[in-house]
PyMOL CGO cylinders between C-alpha atoms (Angstrom):
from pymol import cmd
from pymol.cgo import CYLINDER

trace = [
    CYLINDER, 25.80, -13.27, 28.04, 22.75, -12.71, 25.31, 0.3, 1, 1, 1, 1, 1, 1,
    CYLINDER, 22.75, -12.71, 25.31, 25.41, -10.54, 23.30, 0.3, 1, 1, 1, 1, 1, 1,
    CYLINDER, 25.41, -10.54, 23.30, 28.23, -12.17, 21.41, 0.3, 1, 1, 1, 1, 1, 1,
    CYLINDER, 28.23, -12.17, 21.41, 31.07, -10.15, 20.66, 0.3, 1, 1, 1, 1, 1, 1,
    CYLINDER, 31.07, -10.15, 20.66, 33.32, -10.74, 17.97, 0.3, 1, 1, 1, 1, 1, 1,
    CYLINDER, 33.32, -10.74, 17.97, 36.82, -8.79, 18.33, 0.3, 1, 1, 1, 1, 1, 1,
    CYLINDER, 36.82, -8.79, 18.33, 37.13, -6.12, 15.21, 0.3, 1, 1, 1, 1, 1, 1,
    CYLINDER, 37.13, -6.12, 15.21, 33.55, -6.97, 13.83, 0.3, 1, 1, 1, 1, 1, 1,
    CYLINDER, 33.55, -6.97, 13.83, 31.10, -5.31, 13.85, 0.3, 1, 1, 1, 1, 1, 1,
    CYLINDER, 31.10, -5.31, 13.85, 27.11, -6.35, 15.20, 0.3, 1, 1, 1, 1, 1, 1,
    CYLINDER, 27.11, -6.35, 15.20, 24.01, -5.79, 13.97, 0.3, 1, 1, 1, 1, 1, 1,
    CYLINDER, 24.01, -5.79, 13.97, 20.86, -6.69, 16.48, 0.3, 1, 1, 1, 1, 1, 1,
    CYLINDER, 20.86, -6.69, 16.48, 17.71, -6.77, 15.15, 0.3, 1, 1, 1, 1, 1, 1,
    CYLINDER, 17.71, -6.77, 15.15, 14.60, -6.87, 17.86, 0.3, 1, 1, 1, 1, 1, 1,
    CYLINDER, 14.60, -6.87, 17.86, 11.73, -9.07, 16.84, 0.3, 1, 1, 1, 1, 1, 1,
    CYLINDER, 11.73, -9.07, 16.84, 8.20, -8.55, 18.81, 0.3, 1, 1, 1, 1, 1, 1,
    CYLINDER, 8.20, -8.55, 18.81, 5.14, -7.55, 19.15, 0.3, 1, 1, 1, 1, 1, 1,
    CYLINDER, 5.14, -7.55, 19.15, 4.75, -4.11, 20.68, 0.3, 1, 1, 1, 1, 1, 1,
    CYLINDER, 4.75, -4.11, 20.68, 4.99, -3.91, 24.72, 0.3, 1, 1, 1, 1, 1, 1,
    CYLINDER, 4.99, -3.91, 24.72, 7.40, -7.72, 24.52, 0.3, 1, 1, 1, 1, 1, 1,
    CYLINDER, 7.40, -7.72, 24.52, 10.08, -6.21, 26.43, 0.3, 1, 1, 1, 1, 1, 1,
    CYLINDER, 10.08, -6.21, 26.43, 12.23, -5.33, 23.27, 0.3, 1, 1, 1, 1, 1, 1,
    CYLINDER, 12.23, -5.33, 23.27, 13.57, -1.63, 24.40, 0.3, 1, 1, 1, 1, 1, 1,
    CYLINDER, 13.57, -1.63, 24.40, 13.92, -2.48, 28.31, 0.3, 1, 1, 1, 1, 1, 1,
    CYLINDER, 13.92, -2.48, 28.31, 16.07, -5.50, 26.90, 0.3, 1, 1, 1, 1, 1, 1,
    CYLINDER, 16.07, -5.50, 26.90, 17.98, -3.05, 25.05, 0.3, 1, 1, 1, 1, 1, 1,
    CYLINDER, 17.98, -3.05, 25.05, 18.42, -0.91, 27.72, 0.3, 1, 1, 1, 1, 1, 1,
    CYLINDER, 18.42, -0.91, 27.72, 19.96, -3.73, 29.74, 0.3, 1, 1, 1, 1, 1, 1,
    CYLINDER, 19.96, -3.73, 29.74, 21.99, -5.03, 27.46, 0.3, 1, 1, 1, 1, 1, 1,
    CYLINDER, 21.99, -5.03, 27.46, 23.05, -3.73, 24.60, 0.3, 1, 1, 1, 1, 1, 1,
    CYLINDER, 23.05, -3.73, 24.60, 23.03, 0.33, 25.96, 0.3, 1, 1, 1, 1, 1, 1,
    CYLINDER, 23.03, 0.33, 25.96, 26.65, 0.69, 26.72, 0.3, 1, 1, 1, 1, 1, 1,
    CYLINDER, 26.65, 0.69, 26.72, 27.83, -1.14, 23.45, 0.3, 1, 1, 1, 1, 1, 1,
    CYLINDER, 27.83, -1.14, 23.45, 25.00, -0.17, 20.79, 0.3, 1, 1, 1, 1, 1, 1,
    CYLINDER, 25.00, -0.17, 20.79, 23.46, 2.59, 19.06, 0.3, 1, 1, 1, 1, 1, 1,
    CYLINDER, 23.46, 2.59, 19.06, 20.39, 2.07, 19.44, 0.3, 1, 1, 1, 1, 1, 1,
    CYLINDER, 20.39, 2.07, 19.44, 18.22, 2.78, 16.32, 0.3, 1, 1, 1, 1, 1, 1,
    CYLINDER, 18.22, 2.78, 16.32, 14.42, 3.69, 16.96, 0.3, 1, 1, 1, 1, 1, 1,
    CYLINDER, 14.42, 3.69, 16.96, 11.70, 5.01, 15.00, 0.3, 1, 1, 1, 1, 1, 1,
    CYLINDER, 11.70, 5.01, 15.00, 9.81, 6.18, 17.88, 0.3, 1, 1, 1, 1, 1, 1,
    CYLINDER, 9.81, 6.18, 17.88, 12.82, 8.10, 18.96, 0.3, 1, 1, 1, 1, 1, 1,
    CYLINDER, 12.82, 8.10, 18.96, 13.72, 9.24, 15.68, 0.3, 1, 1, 1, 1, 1, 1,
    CYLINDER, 13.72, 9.24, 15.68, 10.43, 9.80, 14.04, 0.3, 1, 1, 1, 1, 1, 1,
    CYLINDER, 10.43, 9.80, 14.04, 11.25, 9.43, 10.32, 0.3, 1, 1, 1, 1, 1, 1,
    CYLINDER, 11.25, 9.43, 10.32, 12.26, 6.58, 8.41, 0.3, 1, 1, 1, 1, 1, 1,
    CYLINDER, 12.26, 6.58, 8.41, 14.86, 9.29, 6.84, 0.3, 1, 1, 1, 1, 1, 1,
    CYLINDER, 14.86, 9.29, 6.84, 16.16, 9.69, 10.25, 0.3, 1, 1, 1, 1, 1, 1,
    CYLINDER, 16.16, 9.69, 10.25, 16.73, 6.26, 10.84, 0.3, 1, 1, 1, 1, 1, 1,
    CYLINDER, 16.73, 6.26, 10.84, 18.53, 6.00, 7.42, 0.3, 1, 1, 1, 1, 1, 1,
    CYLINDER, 18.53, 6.00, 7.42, 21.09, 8.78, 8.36, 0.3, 1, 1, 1, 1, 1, 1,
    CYLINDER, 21.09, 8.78, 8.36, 21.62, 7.05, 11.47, 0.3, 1, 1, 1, 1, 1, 1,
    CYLINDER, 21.62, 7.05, 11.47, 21.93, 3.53, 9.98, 0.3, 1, 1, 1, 1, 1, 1,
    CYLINDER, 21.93, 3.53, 9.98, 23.87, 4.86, 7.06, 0.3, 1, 1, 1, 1, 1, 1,
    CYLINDER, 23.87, 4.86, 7.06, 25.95, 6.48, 9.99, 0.3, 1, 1, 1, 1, 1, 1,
    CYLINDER, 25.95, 6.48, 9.99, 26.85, 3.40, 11.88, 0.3, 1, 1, 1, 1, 1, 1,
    CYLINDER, 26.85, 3.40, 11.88, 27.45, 1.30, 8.98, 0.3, 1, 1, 1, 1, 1, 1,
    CYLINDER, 27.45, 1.30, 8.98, 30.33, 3.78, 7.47, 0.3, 1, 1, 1, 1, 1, 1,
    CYLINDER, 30.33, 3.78, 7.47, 31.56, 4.10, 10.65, 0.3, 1, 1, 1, 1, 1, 1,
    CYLINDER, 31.56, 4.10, 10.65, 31.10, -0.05, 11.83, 0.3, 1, 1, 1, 1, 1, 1,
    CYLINDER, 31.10, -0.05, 11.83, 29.72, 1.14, 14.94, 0.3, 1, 1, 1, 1, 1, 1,
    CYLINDER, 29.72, 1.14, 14.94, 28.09, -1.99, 16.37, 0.3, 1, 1, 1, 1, 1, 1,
    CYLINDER, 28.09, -1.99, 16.37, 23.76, -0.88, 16.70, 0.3, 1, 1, 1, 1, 1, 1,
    CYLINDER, 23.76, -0.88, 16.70, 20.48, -2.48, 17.36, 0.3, 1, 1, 1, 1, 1, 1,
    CYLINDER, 20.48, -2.48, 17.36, 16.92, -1.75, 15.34, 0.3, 1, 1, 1, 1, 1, 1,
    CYLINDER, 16.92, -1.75, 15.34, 14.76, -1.67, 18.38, 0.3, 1, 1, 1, 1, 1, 1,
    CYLINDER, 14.76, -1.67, 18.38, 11.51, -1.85, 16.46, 0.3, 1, 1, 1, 1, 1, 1,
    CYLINDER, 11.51, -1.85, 16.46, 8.75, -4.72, 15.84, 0.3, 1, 1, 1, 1, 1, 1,
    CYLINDER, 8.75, -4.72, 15.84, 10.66, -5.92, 13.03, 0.3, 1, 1, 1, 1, 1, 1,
    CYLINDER, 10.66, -5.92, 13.03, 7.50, -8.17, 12.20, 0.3, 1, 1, 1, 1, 1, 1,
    CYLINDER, 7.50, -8.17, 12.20, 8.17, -9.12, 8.91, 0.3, 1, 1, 1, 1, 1, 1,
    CYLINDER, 8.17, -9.12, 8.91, 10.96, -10.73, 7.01, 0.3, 1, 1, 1, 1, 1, 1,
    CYLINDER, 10.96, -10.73, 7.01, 10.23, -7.35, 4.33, 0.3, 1, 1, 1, 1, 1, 1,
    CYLINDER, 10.23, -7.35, 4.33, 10.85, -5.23, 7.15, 0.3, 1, 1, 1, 1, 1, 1,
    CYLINDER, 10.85, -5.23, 7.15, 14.24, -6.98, 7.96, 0.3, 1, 1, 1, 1, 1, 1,
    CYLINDER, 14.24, -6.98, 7.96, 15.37, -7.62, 5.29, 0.3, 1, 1, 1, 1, 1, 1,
    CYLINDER, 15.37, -7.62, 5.29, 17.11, -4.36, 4.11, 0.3, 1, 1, 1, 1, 1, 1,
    CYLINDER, 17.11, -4.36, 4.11, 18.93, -4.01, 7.61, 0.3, 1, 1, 1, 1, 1, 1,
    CYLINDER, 18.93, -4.01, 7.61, 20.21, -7.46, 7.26, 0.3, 1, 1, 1, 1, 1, 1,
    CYLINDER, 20.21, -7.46, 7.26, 21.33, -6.64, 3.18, 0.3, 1, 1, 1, 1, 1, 1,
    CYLINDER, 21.33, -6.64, 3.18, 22.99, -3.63, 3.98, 0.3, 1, 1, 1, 1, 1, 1,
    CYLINDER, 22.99, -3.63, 3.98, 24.54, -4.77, 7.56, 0.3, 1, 1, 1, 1, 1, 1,
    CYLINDER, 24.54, -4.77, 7.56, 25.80, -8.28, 5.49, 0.3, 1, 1, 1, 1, 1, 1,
    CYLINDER, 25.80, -8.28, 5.49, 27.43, -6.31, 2.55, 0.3, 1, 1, 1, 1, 1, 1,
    CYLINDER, 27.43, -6.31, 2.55, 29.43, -4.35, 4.47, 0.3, 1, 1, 1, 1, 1, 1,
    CYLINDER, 29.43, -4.35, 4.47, 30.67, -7.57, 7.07, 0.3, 1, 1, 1, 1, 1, 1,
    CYLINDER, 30.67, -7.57, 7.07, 29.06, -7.10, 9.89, 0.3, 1, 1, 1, 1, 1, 1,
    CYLINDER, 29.06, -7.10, 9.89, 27.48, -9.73, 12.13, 0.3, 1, 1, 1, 1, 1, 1,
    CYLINDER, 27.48, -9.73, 12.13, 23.46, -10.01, 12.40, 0.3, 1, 1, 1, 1, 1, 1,
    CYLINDER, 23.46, -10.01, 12.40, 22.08, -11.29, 15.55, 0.3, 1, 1, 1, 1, 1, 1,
    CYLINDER, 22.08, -11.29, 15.55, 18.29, -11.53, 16.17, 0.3, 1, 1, 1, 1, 1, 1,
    CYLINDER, 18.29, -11.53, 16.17, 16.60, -11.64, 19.11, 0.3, 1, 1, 1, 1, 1, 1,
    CYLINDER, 16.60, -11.64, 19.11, 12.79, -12.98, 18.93, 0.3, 1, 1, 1, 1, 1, 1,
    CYLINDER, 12.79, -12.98, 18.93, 10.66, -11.58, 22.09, 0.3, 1, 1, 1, 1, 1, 1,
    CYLINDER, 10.66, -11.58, 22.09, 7.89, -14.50, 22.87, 0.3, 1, 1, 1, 1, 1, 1,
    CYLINDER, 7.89, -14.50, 22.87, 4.71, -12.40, 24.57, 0.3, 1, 1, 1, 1, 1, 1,
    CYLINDER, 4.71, -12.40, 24.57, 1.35, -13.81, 25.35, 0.3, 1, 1, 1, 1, 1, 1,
    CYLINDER, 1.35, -13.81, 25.35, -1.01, -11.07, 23.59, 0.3, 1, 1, 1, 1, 1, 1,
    CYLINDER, -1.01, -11.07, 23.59, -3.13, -10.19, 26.65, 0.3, 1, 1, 1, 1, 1, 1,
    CYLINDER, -3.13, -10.19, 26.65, -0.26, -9.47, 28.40, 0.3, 1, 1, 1, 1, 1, 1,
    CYLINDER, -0.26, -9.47, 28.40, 1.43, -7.40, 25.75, 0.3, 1, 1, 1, 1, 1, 1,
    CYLINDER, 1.43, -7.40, 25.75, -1.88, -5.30, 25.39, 0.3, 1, 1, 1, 1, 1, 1,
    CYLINDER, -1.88, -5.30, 25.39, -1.54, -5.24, 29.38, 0.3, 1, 1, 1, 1, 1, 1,
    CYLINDER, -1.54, -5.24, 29.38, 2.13, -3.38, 29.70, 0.3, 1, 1, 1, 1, 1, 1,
    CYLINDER, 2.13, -3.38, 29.70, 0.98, -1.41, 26.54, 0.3, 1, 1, 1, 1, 1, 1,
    CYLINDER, 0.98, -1.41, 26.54, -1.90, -0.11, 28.98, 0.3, 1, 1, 1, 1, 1, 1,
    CYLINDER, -1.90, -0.11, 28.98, 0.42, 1.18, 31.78, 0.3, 1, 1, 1, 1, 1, 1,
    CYLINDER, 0.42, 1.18, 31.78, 1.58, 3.18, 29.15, 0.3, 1, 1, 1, 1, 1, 1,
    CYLINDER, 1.58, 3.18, 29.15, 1.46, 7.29, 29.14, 0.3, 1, 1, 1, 1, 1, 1,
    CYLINDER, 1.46, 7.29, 29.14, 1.52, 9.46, 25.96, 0.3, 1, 1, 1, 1, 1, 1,
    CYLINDER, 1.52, 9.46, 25.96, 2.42, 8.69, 22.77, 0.3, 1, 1, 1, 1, 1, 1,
    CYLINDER, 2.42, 8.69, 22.77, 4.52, 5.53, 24.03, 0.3, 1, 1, 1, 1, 1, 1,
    CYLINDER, 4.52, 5.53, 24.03, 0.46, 3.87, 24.40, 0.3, 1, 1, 1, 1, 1, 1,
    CYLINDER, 0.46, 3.87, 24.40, -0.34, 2.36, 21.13, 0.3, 1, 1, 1, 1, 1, 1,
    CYLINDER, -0.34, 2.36, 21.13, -3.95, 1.58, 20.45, 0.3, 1, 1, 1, 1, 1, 1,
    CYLINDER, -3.95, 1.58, 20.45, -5.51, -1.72, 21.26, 0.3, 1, 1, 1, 1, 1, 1,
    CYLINDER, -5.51, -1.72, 21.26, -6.28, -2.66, 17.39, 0.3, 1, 1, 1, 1, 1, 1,
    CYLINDER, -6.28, -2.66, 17.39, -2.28, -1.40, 16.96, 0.3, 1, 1, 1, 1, 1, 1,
    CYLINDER, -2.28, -1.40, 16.96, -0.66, -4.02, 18.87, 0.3, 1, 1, 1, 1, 1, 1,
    CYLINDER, -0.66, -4.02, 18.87, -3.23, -6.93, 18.02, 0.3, 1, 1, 1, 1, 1, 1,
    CYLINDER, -3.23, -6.93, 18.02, -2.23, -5.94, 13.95, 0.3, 1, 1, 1, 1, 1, 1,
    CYLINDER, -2.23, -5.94, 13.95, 1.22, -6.44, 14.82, 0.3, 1, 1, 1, 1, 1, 1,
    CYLINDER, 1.22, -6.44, 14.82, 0.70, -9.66, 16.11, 0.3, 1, 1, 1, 1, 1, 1,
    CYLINDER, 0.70, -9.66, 16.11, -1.58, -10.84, 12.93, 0.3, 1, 1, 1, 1, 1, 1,
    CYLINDER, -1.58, -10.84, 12.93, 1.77, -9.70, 10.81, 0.3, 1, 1, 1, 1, 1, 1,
    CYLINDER, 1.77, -9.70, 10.81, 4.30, -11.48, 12.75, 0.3, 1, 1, 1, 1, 1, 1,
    CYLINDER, 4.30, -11.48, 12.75, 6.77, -13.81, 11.18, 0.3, 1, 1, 1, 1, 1, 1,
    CYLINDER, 6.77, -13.81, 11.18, 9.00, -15.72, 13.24, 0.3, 1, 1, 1, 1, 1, 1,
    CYLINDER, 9.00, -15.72, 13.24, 12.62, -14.79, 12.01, 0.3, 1, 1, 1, 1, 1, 1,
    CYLINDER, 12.62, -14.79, 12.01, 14.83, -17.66, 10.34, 0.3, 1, 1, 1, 1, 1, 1,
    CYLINDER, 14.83, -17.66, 10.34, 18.68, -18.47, 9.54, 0.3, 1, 1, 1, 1, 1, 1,
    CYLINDER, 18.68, -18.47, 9.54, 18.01, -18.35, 6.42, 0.3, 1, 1, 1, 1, 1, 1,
    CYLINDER, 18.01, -18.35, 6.42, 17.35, -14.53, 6.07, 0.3, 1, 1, 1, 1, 1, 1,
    CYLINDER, 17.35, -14.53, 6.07, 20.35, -14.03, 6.57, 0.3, 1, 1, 1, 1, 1, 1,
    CYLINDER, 20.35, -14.03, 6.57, 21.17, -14.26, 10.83, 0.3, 1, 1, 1, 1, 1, 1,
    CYLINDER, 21.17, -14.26, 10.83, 24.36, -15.23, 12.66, 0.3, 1, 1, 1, 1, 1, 1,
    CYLINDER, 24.36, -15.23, 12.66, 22.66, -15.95, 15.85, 0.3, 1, 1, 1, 1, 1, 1,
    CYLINDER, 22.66, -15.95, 15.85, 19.43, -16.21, 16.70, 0.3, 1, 1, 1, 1, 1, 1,
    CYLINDER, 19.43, -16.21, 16.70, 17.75, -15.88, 20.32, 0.3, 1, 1, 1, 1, 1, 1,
    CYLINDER, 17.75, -15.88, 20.32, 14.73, -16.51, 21.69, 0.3, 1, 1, 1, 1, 1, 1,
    CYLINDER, 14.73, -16.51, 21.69, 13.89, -14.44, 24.89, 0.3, 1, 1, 1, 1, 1, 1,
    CYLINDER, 13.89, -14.44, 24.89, 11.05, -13.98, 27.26, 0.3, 1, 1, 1, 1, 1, 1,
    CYLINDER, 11.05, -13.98, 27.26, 10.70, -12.10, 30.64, 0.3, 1, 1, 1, 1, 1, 1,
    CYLINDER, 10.70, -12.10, 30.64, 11.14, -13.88, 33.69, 0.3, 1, 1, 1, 1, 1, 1,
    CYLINDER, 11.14, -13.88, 33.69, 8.62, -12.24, 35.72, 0.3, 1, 1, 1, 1, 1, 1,
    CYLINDER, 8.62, -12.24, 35.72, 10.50, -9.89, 37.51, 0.3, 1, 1, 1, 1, 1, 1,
    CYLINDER, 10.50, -9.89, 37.51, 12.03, -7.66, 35.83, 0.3, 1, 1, 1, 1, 1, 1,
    CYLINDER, 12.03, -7.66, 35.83, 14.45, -9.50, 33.80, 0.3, 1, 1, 1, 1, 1, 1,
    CYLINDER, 14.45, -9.50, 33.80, 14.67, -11.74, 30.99, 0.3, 1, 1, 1, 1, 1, 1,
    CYLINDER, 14.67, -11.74, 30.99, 14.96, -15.39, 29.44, 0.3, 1, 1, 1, 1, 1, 1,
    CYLINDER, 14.96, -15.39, 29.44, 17.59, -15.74, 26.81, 0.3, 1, 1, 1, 1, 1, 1,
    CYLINDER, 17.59, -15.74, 26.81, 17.25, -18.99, 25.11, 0.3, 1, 1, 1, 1, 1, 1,
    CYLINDER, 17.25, -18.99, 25.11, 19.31, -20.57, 21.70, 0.3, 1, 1, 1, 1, 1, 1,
    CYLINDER, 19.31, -20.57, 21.70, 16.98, -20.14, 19.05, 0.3, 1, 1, 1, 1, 1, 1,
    CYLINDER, 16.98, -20.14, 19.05, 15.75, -23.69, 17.79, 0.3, 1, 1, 1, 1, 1, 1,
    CYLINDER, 15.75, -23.69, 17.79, 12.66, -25.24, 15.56, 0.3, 1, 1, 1, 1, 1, 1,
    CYLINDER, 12.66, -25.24, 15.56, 10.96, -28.18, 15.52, 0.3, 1, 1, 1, 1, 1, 1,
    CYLINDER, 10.96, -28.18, 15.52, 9.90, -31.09, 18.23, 0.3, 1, 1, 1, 1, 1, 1,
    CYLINDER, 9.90, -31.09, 18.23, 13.24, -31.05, 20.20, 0.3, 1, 1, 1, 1, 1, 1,
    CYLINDER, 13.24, -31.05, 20.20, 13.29, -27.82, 21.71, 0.3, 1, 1, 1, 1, 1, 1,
    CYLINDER, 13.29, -27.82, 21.71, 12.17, -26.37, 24.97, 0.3, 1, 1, 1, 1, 1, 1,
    CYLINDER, 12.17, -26.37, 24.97, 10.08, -23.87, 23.50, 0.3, 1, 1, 1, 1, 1, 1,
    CYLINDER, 10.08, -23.87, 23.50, 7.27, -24.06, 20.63, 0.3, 1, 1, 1, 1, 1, 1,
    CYLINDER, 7.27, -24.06, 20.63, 7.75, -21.73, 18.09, 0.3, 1, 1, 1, 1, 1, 1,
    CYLINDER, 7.75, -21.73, 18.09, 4.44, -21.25, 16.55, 0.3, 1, 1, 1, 1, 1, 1,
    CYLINDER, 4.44, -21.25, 16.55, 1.20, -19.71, 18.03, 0.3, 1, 1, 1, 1, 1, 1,
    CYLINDER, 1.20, -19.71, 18.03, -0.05, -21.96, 20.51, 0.3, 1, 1, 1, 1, 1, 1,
    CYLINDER, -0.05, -21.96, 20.51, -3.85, -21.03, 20.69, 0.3, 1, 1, 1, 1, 1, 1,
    CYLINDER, -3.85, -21.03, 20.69, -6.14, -18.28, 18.91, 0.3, 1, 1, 1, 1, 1, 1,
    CYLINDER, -6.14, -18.28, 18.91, -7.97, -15.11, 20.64, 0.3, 1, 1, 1, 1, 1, 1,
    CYLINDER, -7.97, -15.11, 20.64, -6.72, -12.46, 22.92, 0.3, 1, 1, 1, 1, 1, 1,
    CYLINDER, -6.72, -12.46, 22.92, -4.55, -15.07, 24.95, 0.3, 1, 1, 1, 1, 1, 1,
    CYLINDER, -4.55, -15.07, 24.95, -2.80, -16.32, 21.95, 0.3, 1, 1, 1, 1, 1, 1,
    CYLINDER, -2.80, -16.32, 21.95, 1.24, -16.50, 22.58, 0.3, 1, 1, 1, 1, 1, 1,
    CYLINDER, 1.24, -16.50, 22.58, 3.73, -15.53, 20.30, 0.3, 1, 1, 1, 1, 1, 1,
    CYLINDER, 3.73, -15.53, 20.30, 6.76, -17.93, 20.93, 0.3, 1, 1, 1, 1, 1, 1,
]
cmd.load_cgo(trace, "trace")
């Protein structure tokens, strides 16, 4: 089960990819029935998400940022706030080969399509999350190829089944 539930506390799950990694279908099939689910497409103002956030935390409703979460910056203030007030913090890291990514993003309709240049500057900004900001659990996930999804222990370095940095440069680059 990707989701670890501790009785009487509280969860925060924070989505890590690049746009088009599988981060809201994952949400959708996992986390729906037991999450609010935070967006900023959906909402459409960062004041939005606050009053939701703000929302869930006085209430310690369990919720999930399904954004790109990129950058430690951008996490950061969801972890602070989420930590302070005793809540767990789980991230989940979505590995994507570019191409691909820029692929799903093309099937796309509407404003859900994000430009070409707009997922490929995502990419440029990721940081790979890290304990040390602040996580519980980590998770490293992938999709399987049809339809659903690889959910791996996050690890680093040369013992683990998965690389965790960049593999190769260009439009087939992979962000593990």
């Amino acid at each position: 089960m990707p989701v670890t539930h501790t009785p009487n506390v509280p969860t925060l799950v924070i989505l890590i990819g690049i746009p088009a990694s599988g981060k809201s279908s994952f949400c959708r099939s996992y986390l729906y029935d037991s999450h609010v689910r935070i967006n900023r497409d959906q909402l459409k103002t960062k004041y939005r998400e606050h009053l939701l956030l703000d929302a869930c935390i006085c209430g310690r409703q369990s919720f999930v940022v399904d954004n790109t979460n990129v950058s430690r910056a951008v996490r950061a203030p969801f972890i602070a706030q989420a930590r302070k007030t005793g809540f767990r913090v789980i991230g989940y890291y979505f590995s994507s080969m570019l191409n691909e990514a820029m692929e799903r993003n093309r099937q796309r309709e509407g404003a859900a399509r994000i430009p070409d240049q707009g997922v490929a500057g995502m990419a440029s900004r990721l940081e790979l999350p890290d304990y040390g900001e602040g996580f519980d659990e980590l998770w490293y996930v992938r999709m399987d190829g049809s339809g659903g999804f690889q959910v791996e222990e996050w690890c680093s370095g040369e013992s683990c089944s998965h690389a965790l940095v960049p593999s190769q440069s260009g439009p087939d680059m992979v962000y593990m």
